[in-house]
C-alpha positions in Angstrom: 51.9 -2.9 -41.0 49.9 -6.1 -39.8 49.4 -6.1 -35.6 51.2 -9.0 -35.0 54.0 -7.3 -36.0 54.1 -5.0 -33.0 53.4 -7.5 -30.6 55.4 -10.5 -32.3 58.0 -11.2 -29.1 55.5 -10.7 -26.5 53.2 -12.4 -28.1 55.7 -15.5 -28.8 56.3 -15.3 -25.0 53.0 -14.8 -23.8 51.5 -18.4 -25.8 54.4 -20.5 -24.5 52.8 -19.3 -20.7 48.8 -19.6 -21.1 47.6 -22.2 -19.3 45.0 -22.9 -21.7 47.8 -24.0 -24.4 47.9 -27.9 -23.5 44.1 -27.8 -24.9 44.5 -25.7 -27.8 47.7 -28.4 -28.6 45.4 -31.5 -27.8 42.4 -30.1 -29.6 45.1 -29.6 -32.7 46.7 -32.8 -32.8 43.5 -34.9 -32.0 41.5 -33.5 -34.7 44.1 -33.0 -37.5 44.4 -37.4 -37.0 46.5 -38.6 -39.7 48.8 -36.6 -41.7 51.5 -38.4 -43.2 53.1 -37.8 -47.1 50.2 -35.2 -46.6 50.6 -31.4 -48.5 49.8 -29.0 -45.9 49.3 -25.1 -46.3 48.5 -23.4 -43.0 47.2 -19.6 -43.1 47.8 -17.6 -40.3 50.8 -19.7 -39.3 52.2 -16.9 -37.0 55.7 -18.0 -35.3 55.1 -21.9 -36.6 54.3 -23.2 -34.1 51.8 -25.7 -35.8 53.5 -25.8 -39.1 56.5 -27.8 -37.1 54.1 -30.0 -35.3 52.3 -30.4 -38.5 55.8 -31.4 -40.1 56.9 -33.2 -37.2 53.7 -35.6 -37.5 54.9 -36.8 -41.0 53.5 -34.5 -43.4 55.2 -34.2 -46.5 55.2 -30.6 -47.6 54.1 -28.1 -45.4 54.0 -23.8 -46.6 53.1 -21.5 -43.9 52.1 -18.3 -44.7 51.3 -15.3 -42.5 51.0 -11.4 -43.2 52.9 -9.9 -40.7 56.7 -10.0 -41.5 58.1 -10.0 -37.5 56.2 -13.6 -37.1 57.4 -15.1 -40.3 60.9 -14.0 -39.3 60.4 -15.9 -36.1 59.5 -18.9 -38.1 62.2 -18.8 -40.2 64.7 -18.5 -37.3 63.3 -21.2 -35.5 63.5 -23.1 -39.4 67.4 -22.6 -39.0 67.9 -23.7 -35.3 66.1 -26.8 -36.2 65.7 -27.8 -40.0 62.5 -30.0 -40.6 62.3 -28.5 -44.1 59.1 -26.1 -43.4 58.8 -23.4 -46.0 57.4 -19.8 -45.3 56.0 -16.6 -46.8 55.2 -13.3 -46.1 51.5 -13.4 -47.7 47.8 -11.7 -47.1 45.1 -14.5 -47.1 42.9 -12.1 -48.1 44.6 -11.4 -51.5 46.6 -14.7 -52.0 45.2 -16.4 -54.8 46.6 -19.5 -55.7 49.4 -20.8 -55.0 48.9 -24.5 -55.1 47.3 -27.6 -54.9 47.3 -29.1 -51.7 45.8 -31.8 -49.4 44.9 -29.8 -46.6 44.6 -26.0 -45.7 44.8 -25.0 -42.5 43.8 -22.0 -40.9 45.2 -21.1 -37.3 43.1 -18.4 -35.8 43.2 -16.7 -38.8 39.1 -16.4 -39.9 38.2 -14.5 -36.8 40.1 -11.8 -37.8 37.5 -10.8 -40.3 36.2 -7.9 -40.0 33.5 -8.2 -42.6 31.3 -11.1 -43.9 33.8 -9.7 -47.5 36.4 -10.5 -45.3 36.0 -13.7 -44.3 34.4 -14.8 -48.0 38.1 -13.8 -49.0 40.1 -15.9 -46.6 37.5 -19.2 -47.7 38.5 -18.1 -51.4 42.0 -18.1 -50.3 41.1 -21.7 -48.6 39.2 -23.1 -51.3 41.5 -22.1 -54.4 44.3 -23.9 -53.1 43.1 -27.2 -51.9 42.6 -30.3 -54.4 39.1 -31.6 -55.0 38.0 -33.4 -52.1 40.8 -31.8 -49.5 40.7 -31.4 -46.1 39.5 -27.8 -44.9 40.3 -27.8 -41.3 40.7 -24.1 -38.6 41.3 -23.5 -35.5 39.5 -20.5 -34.8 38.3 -18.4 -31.4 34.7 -19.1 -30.2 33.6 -15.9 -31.1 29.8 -17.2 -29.7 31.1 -17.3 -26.5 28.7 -15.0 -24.6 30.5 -12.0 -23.3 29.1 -12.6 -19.5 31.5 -15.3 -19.9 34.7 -13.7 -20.7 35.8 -13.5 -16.7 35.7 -17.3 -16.5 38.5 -17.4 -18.8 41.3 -14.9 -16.7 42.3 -18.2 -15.4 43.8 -19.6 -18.1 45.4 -16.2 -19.1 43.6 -15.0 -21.6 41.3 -11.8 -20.8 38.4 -10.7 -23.6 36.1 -7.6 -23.8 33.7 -7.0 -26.6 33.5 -2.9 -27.5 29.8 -3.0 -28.3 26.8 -5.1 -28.6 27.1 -8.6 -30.1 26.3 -8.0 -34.1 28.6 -8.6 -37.2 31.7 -6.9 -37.1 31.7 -6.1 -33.4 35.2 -5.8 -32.1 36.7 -8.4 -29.6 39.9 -7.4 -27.5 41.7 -10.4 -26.8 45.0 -10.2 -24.1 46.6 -12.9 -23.2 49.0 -12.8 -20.2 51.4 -14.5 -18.1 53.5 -14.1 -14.8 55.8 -12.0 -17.3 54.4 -10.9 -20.4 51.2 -9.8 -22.3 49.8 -9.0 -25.3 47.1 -7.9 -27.0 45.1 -8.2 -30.2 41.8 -7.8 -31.9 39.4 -10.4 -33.0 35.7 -9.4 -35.0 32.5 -11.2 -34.5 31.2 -12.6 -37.6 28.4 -15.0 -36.3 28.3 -18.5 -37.0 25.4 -18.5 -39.7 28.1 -15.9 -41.7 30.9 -18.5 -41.1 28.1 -21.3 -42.8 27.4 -18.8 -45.5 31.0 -18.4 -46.5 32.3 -21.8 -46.8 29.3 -23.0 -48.8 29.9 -20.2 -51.4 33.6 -21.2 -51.9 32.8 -24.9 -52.2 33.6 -26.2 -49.0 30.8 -28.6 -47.2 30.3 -31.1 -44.6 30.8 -28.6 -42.4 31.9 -29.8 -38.5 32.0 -27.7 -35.3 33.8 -29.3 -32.7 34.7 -28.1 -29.1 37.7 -27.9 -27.5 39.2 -31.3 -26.5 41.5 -32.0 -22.9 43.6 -34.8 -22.8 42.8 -37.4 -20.1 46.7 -36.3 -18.7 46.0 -32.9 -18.1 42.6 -33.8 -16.5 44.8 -36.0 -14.3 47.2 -33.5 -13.9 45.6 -30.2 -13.2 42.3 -31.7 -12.2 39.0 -31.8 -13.7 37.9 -28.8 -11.4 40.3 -26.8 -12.9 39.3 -27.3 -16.8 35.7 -27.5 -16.2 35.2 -23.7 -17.3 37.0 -23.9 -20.5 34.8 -27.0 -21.2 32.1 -25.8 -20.1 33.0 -22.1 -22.0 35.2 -23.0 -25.0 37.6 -20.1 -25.5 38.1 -21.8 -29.2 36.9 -24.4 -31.7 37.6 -26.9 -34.4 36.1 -26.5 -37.9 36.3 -29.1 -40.7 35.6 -29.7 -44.2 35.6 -30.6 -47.6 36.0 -29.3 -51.0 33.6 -30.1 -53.4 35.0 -31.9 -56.0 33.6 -29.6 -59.0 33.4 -26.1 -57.4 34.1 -22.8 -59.1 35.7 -19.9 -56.4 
């Protein structure tokens, strides 16, 4: 049984209450720019969240896949209540293969789940296989450099971490995030980012881009700049992009 799938509704709840969310959906948006008649495949698409916004922004096709079955079941209920044509499946991006050719692959804070630099050379296969030469790699992935001394500046924003050892490759990261109502709680794995480097150039992928977390000028003006400066100045997540190589073998 895949984790999500025990904490599926409390974790749908929790999200929609963090207060670090208008970032993560800035950061998103800003960085995915321009879309349209786009094919999309998002790994790790959870509930959809971002396979509707992704749809919603004028992209032509877009697949989500996920492993555990509670969150695709979610997607697809939300698919019913409000038809934009998203498709999803109950996959593991670890052993998906391919399934297609697409413009972009995305994948939604799916890569620090790896436990292992195997692991995460998997999920890049499972990135790299499916997009068309010269496609758009693009993830939204926890900033598993973040130093642990850290990890209390981000309570705030409802989202509590603990490493359960010393910082080296495979090290486990508790992650809860939490509300006035709800919490839940999942694992994360630090892989550092030399390993992340490693991975995608073995699957093909280059002109590799870290970018921080962005906050929109309106939520600056709304919640104050006081009150975002920690998350800026201790990104809880960032923004990878790419390329694939126009003649690569995975």
């Amino acid at each position: 049984m895949a984790e999500y799938d025990l904490i599926a509704q409390s974790y749908l709840k929790t999200r929609q209450g963090v207060l670090c969310l208008p970032a993560e959906i800035y950061t998103f948006e800003t960085m995915a720019g321009e879309i349209a008649g786009q094919s999309i495949l998002e790994l790790g698409c959870g509930e959809g969240f971002y396979t509707r916004k992704l749809k919603q922004k004028g992209a032509a096709k877009v697949l989500g896949i996920d492993l555990s079955e509670q969150m695709i079941e979610l997607a697809k209920k939300q698919e019913a209540r409000e038809p934009l044509g998203v498709e999803y499946l109950v996959r593991d991006a670890l052993e998906l293969g391919q399934i297609g050719g697409f413009d972009i692959v995305i994948a939604t804070f799916l890569l620090n789940h790896a436990q292992t630099k195997e692991q995460l050379l998997k999920m890049c296969q499972s990135v790299a296989v499916n997009l068309k030469p010269g496609g758009r790699f693009m993830a939204l992935n926890h900033n598993l450099e973040l130093s642990p001394e850290f990890y209390p500046k981000l309570e705030k924003y409802g989202r509590r971490q603990t490493m359960r050892g010393l910082r080296e490759e495979g090290t486990p990261i508790s992650v809860t995030l939490f509300n006035a109502t709800e919490k839940s709680t999942f694992t994360d794995f630090y892989l550092s980012q030399a390993t992340y480097e490693w991975a995608f150039q073995q699957v093909g992928l280059k002109e590799i881009v870290w970018h921080p977390l962005l906050v929109s000028p309106e939520d600056i003006q709304k919640f104050g700049q006081a009150f975002w400066q920690d998350l800026m100045d201790y990104p809880i997540f960032v923004w990878i992009e790419g390329v694939k190589e126009c003649q690569t073998s995975v």
